[in-house]
C-alpha positions as CSV (number, residue, x, y, z in Angstrom):
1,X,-22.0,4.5,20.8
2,X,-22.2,6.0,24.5
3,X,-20.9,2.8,26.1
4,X,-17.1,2.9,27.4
5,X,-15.4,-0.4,25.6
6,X,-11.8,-1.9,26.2
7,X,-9.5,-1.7,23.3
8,X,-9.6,-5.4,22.4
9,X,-13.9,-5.0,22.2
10,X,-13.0,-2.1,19.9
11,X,-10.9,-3.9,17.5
12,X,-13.5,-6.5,17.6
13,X,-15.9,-4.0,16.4
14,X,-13.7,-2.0,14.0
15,X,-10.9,-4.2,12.3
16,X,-8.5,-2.5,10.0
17,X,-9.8,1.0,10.9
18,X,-9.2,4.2,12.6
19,X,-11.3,4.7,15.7
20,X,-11.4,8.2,17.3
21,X,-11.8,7.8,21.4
22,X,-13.4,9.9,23.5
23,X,-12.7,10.1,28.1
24,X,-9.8,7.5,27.0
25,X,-8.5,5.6,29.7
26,X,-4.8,4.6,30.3
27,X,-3.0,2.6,32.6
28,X,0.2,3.8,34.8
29,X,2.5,3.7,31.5
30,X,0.0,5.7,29.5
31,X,-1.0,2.4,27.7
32,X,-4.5,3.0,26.1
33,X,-6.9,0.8,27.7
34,X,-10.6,1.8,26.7
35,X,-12.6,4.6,25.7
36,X,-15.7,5.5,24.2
37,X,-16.2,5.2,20.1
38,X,-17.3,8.5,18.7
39,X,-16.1,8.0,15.3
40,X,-14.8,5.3,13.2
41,X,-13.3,5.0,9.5
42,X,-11.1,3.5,7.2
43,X,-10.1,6.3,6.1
44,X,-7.9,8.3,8.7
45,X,-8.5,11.5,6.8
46,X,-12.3,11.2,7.7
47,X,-11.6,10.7,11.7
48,X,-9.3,14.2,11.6
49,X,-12.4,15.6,10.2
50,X,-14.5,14.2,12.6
51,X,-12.1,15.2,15.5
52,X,-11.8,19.3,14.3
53,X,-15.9,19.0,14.1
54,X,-16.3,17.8,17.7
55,X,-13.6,19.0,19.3
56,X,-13.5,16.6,22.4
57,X,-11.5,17.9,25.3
58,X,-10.0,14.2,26.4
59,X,-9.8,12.2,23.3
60,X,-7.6,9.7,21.3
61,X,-7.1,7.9,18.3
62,X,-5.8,4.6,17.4
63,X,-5.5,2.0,14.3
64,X,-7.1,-0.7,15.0
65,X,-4.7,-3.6,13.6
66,X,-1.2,-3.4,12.0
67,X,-0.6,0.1,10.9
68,X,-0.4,0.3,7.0
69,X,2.8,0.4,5.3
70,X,4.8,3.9,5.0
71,X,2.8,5.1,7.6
72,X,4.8,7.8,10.2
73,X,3.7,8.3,13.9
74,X,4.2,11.4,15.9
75,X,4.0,11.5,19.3
């Protein structure tokens, strides 16, 4: 998955799962707007992996749909 895809083509692709971006793009507000795919899971456990093996210097990471229940974000 080399190709650079907008968010909403991504959570076409990837419903209901955890989608690790790399060279993420945002707009003025630091809205995520597109990136390229290099790992995708349902388990978010599995994309932390991912991220510590490949160790992108731009990345991001993003649930694609509602976030599950008891579920914390840290910014």
């Amino acid at each position: 998955m080399g190709e650079i895809l907008t968010i909403e083509e991504i959570g076409a692709l990837f419903p209901f799962e955890w989608v690790l971006l790399g060279d993420p793009r945002t707009d003025s507000s630091q809205k995520l707007l597109e990136g390229r795919v290099l790992f995708h899971s349902h388990d978010r456990n599995d994309v932390d992996r991912k991220l510590l093996e490949l160790r992108p210097s731009r990345f991001a990471f993003r649930y694609m749909g509602d976030l599950p229940e008891h579920t914390a974000m840290i910014l």
